[in-house]
Each structure stands twice: as structure tokens, then as C-alpha cells.
Backbone as XML, in Angstrom:
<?xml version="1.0"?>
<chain id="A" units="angstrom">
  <residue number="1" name="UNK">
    <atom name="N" x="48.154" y="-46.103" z="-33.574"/>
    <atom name="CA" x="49.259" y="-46.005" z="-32.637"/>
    <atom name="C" x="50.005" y="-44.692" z="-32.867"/>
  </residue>
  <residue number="2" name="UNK">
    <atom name="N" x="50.721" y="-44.484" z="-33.876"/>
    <atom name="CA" x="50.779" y="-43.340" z="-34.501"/>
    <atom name="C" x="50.182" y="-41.935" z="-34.383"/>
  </residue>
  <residue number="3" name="UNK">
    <atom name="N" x="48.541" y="-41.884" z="-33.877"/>
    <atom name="CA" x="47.978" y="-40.670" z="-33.363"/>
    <atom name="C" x="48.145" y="-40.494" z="-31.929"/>
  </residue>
  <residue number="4" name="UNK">
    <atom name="N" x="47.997" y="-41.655" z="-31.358"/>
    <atom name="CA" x="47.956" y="-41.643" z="-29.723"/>
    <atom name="C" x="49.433" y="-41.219" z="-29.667"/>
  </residue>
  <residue number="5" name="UNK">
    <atom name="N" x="50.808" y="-41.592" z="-30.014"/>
    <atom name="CA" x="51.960" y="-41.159" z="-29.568"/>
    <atom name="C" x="51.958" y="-39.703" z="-30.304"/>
  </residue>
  <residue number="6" name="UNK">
    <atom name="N" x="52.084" y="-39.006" z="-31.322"/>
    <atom name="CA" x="51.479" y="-37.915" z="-31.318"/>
    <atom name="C" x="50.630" y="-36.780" z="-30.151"/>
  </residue>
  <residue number="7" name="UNK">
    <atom name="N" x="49.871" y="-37.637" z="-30.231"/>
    <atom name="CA" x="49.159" y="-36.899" z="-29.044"/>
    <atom name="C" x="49.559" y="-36.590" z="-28.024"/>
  </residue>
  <residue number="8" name="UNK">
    <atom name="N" x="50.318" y="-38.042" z="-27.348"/>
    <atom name="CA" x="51.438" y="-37.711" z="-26.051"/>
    <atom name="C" x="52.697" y="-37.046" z="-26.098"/>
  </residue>
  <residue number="9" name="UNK">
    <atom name="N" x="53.188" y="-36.634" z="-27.139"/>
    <atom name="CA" x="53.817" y="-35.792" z="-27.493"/>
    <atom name="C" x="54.218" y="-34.865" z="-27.429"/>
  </residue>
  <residue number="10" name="UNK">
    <atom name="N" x="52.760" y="-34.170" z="-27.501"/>
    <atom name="CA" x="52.461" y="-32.776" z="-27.525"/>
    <atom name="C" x="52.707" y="-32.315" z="-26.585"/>
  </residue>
  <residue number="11" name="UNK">
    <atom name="N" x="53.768" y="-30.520" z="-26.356"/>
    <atom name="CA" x="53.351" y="-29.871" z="-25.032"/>
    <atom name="C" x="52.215" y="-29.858" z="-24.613"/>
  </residue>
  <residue number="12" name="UNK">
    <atom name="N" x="51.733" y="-29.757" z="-22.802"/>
    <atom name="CA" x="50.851" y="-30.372" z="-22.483"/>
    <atom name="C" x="50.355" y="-28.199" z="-21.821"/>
  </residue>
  <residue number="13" name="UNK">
    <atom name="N" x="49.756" y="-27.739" z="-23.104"/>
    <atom name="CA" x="49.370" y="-26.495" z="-22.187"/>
    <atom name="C" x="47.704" y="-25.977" z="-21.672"/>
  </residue>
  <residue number="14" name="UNK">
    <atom name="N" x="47.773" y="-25.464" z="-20.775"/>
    <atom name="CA" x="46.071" y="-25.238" z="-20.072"/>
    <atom name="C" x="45.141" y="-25.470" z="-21.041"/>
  </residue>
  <residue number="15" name="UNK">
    <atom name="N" x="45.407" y="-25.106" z="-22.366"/>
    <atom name="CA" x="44.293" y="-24.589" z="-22.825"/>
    <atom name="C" x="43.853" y="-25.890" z="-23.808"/>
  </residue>
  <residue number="16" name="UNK">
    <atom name="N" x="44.900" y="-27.058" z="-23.609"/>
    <atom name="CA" x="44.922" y="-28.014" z="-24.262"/>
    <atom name="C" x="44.404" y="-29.187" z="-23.542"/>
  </residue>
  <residue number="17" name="UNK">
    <atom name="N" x="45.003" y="-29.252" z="-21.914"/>
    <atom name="CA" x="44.921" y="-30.116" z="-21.390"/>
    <atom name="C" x="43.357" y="-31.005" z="-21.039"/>
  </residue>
  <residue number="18" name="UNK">
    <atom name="N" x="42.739" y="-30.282" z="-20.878"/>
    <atom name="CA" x="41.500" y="-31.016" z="-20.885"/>
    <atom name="C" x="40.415" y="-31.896" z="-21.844"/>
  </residue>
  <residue number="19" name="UNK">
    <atom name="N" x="40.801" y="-31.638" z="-23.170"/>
    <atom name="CA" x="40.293" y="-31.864" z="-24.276"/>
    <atom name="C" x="41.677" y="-32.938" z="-24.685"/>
  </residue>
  <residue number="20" name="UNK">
    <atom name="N" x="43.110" y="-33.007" z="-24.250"/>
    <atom name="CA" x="43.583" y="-34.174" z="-24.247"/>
    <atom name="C" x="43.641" y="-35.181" z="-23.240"/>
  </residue>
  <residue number="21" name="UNK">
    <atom name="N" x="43.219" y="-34.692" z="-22.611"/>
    <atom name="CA" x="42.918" y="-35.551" z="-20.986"/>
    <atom name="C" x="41.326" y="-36.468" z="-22.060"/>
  </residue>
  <residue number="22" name="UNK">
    <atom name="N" x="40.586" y="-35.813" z="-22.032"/>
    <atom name="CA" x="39.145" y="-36.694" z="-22.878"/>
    <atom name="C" x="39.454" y="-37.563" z="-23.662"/>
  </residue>
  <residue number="23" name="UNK">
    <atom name="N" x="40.434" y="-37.432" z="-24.960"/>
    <atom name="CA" x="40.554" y="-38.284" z="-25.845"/>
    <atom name="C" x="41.374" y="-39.201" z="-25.235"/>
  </residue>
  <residue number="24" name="UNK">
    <atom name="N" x="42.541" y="-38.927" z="-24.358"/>
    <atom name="CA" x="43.274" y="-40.157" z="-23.709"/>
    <atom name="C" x="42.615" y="-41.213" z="-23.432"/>
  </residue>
  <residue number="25" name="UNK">
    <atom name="N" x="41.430" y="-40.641" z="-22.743"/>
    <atom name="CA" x="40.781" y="-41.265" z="-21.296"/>
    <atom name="C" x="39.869" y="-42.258" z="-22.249"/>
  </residue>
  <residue number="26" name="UNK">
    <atom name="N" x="39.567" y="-41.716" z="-23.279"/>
    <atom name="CA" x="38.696" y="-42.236" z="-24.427"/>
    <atom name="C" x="39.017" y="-43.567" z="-25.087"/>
  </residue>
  <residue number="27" name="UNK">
    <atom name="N" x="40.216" y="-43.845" z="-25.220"/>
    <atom name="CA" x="41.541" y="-44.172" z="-26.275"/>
    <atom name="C" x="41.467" y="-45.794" z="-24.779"/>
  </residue>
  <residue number="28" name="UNK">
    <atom name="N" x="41.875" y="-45.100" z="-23.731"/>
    <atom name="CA" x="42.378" y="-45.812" z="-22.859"/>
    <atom name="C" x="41.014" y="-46.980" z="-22.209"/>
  </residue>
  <residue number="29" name="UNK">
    <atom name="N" x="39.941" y="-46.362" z="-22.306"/>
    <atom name="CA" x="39.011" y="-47.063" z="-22.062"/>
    <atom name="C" x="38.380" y="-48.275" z="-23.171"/>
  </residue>
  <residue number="30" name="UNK">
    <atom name="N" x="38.374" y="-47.619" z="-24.184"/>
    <atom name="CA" x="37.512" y="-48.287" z="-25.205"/>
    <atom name="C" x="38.493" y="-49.288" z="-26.665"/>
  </residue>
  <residue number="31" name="UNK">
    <atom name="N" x="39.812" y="-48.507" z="-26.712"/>
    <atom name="CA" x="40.369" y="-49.091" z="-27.721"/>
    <atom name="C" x="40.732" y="-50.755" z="-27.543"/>
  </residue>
  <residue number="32" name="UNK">
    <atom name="N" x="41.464" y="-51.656" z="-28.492"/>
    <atom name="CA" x="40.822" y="-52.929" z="-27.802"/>
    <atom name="C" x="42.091" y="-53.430" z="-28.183"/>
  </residue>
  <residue number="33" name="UNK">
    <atom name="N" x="43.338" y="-52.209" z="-28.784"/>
    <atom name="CA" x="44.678" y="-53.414" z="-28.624"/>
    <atom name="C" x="45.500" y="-52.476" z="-27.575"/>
  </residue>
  <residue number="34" name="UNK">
    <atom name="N" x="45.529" y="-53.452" z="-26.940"/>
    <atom name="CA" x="46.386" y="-53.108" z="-25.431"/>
    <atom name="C" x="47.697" y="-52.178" z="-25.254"/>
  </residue>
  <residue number="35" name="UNK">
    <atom name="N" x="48.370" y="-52.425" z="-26.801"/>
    <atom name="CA" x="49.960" y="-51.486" z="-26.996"/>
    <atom name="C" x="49.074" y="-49.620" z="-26.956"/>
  </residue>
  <residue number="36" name="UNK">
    <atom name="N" x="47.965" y="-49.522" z="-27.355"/>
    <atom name="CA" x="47.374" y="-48.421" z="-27.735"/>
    <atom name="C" x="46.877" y="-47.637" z="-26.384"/>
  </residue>
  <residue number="37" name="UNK">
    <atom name="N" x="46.493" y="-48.688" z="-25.983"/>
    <atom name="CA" x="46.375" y="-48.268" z="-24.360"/>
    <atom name="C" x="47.064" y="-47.951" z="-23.543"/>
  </residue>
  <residue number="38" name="UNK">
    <atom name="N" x="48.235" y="-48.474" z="-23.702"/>
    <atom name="CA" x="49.662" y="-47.918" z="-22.418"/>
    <atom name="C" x="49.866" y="-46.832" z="-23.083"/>
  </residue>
  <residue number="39" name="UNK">
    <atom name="N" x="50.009" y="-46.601" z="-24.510"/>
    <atom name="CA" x="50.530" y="-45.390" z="-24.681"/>
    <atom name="C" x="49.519" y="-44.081" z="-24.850"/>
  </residue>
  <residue number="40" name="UNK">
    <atom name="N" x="48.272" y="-44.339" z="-24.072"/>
    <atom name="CA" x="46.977" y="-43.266" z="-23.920"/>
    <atom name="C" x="47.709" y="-43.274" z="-22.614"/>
  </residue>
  <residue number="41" name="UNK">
    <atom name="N" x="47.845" y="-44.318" z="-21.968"/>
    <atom name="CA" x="48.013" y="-44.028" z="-20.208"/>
    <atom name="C" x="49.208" y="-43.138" z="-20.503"/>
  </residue>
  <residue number="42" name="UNK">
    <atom name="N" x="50.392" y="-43.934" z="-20.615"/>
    <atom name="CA" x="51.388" y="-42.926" z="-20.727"/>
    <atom name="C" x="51.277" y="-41.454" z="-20.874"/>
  </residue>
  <residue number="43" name="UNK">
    <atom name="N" x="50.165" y="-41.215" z="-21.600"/>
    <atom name="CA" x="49.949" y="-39.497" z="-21.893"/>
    <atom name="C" x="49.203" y="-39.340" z="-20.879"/>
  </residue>
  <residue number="44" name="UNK">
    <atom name="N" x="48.516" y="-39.457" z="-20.853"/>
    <atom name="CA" x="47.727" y="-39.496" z="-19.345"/>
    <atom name="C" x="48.284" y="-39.018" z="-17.818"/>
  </residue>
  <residue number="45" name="UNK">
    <atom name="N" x="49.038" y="-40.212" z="-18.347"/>
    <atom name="CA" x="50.215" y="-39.560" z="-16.777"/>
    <atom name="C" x="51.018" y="-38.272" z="-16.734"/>
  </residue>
  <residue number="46" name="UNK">
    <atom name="N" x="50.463" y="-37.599" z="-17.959"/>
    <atom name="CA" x="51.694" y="-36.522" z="-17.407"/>
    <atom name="C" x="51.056" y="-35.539" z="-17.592"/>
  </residue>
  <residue number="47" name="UNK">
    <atom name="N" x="49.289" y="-35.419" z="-17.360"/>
    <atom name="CA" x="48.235" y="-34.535" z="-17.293"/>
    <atom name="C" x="48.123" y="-34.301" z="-15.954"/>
  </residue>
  <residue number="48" name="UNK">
    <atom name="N" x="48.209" y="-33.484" z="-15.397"/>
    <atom name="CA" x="47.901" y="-33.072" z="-14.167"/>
    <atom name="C" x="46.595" y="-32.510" z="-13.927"/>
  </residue>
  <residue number="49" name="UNK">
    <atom name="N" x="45.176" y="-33.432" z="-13.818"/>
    <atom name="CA" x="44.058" y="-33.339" z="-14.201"/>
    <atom name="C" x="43.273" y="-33.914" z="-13.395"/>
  </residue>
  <residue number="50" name="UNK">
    <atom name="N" x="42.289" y="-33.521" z="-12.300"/>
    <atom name="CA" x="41.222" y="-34.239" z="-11.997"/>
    <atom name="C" x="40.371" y="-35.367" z="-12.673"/>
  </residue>
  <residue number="51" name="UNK">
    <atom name="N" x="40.238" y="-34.717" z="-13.866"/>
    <atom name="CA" x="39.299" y="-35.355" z="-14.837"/>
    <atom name="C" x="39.846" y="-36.406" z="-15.076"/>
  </residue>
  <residue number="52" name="UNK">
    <atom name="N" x="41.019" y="-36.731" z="-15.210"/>
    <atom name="CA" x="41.516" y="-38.288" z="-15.272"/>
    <atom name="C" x="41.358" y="-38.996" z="-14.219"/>
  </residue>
  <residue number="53" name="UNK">
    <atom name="N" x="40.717" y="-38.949" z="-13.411"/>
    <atom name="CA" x="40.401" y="-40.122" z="-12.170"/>
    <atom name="C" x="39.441" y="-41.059" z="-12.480"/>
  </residue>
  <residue number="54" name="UNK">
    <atom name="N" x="38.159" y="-40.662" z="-13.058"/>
    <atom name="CA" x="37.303" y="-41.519" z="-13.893"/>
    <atom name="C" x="37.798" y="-42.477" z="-14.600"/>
  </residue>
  <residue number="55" name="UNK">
    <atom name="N" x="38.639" y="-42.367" z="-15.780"/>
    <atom name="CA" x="39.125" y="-43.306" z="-16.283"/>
    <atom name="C" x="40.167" y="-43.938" z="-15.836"/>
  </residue>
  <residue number="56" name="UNK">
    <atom name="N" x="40.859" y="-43.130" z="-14.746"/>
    <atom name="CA" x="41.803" y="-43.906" z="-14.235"/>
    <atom name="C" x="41.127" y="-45.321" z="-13.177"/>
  </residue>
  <residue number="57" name="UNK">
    <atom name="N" x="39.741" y="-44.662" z="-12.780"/>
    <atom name="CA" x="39.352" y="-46.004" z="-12.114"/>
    <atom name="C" x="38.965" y="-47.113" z="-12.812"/>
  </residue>
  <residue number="58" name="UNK">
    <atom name="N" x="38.177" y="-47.130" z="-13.598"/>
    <atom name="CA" x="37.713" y="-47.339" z="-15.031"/>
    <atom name="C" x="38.672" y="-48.802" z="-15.577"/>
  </residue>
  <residue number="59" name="UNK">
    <atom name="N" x="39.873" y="-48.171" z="-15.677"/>
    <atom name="CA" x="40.977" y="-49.105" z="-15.995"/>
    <atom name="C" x="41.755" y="-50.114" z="-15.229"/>
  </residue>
  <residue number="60" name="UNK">
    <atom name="N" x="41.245" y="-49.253" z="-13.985"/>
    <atom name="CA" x="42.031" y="-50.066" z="-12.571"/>
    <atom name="C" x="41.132" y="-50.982" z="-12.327"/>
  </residue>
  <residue number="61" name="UNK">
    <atom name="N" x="39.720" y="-51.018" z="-12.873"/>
    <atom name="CA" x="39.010" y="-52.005" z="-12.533"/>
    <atom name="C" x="38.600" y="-53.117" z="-13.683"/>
  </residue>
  <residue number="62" name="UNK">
    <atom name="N" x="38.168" y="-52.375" z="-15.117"/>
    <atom name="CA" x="38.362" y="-53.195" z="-15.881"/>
    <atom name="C" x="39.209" y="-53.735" z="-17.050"/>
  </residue>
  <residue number="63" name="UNK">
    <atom name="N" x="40.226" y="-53.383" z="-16.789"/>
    <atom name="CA" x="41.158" y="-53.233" z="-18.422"/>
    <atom name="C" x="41.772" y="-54.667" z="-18.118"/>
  </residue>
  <residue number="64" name="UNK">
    <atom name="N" x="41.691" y="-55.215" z="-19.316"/>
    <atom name="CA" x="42.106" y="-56.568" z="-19.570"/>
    <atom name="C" x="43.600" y="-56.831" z="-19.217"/>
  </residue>
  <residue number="65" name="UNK">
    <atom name="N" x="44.536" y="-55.450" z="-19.530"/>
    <atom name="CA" x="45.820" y="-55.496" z="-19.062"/>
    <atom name="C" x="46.116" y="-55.425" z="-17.922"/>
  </residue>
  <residue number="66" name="UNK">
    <atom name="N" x="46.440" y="-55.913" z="-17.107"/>
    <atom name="CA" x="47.066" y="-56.568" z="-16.013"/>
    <atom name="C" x="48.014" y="-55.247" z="-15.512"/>
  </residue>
  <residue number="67" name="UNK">
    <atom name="N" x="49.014" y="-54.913" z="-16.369"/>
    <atom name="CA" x="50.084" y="-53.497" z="-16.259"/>
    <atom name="C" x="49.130" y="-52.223" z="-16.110"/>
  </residue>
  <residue number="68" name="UNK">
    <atom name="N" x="47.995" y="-52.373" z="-16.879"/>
    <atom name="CA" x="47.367" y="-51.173" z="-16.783"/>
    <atom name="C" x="46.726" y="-50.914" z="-15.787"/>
  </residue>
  <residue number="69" name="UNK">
    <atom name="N" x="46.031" y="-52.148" z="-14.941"/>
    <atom name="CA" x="45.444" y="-51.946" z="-13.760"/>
    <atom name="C" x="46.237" y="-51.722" z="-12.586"/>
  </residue>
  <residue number="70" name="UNK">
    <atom name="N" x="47.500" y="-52.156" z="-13.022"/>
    <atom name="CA" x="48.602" y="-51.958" z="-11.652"/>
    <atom name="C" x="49.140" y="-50.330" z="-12.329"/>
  </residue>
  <residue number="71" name="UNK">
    <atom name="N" x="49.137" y="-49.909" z="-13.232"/>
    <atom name="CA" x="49.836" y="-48.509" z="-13.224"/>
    <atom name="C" x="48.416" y="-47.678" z="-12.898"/>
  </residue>
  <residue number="72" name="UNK">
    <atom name="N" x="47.544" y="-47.853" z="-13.187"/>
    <atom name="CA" x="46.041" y="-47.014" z="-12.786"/>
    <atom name="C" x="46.389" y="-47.096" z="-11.465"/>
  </residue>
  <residue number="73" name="UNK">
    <atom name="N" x="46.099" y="-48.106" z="-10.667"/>
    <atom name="CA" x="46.220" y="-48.068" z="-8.890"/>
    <atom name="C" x="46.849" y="-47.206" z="-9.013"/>
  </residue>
  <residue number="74" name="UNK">
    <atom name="N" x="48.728" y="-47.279" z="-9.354"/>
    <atom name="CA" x="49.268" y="-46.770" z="-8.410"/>
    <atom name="C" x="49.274" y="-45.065" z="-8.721"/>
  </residue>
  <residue number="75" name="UNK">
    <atom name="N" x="48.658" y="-44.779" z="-10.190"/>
    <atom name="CA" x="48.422" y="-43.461" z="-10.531"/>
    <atom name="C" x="47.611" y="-42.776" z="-9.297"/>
  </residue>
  <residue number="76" name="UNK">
    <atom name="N" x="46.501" y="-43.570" z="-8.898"/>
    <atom name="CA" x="45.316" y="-43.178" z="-8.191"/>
    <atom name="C" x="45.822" y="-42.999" z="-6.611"/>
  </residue>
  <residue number="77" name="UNK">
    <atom name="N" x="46.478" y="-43.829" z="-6.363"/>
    <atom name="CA" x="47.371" y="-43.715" z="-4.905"/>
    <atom name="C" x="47.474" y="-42.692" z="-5.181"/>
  </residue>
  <residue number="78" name="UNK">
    <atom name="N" x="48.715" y="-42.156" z="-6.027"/>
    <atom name="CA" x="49.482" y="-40.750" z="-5.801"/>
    <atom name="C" x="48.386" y="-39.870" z="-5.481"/>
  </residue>
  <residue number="79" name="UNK">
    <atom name="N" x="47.679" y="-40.103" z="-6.183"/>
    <atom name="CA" x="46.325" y="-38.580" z="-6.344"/>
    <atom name="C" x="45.835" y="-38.439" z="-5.265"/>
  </residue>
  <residue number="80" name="UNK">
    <atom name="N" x="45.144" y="-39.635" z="-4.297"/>
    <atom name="CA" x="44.863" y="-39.823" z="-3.191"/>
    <atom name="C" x="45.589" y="-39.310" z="-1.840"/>
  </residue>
  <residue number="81" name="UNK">
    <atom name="N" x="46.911" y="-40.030" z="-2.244"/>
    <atom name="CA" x="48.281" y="-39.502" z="-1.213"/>
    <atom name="C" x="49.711" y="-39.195" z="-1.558"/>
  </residue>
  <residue number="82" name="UNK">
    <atom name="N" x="49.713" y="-37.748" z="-1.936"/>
    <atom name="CA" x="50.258" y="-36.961" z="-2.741"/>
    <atom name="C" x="51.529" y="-37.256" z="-1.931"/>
  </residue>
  <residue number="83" name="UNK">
    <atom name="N" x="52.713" y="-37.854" z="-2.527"/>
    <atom name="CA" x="54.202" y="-37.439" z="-1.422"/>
    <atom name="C" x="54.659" y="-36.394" z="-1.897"/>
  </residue>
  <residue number="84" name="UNK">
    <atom name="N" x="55.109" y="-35.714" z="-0.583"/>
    <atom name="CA" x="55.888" y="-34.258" z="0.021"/>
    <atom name="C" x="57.080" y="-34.628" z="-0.700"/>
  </residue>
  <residue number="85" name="UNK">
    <atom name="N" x="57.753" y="-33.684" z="-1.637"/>
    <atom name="CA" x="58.874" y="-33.573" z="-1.469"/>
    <atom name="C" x="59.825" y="-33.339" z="-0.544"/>
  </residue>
</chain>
């Protein structure tokens, strides 16, 4: 728990983002206690990353958490249908 909040932590810069976008996506898919998982999503969400759509579906379809599949949707909405400021 401890590495994953760490991780989300971190300024999120170009040269970083993709290689923390992987381990999130990693963390968020496969780890198997659920507190560990919101807080991969949580980092997750504040990657501004293509590459997170995979796992964002991933989760929206199979993650045992219930919160996680409703914050995946609605991650994936946005991406889909970006609102205008």
C-alpha cells in the first residue's frame, strides 16, 4: 500500500508518465486487495494517457469492486466524451 501511494504521489512528468501509467494499470488489474486498487486507480486518474484505457476497461468489466467498476465507466465516459469547459 505504501508503494502504490508513493507512486501516486509523485509529480506526474512526460518522461515518467507512461512507465507509471504501466505499473498502475498493473497494480490495478492483478493485485487482489481491493484498498490497493483504488489507490492504483486513484493514480491513474490523474495520468492523462491513452494507454490507460485498456485497463481502464479491464476493471470496468472485471474488478470484483463494485466502486471500481463504477469509477472505470465513468473515467472511460470522460475519455469518450470529453466536457467543454
Amino acid at each position: 500500500m505504501k508503494a502504490v501511494k508513493l507512486l501516486t504521489s509523485i509529480p506526474i512528468t512526460p518522461s515518467i508518465k507512461g512507465m507509471l501509467a504501466q505499473i498502475l494499470g498493473r497494480v490495478l488489474l492483478n493485485d487482489s486487495n481491493s484498498a490497493i486498487r483504488i489507490e492504483a486507480f486513484k493514480g491513474l486518474s490523474k495520468i492523462d494517457n491513452g494507454s490507460i484505457v485498456p485497463a481502464l476497461f479491464n476493471a470496468m468489466k472485471d474488478d470484483s469492486s463494485e466502486f471500481i467498476q463504477a469509477k472505470a465507466k465513468q473515467m472511460l465516459d470522460r475519455t469518450e466524451n470529453p466536457v467543454s469547459p
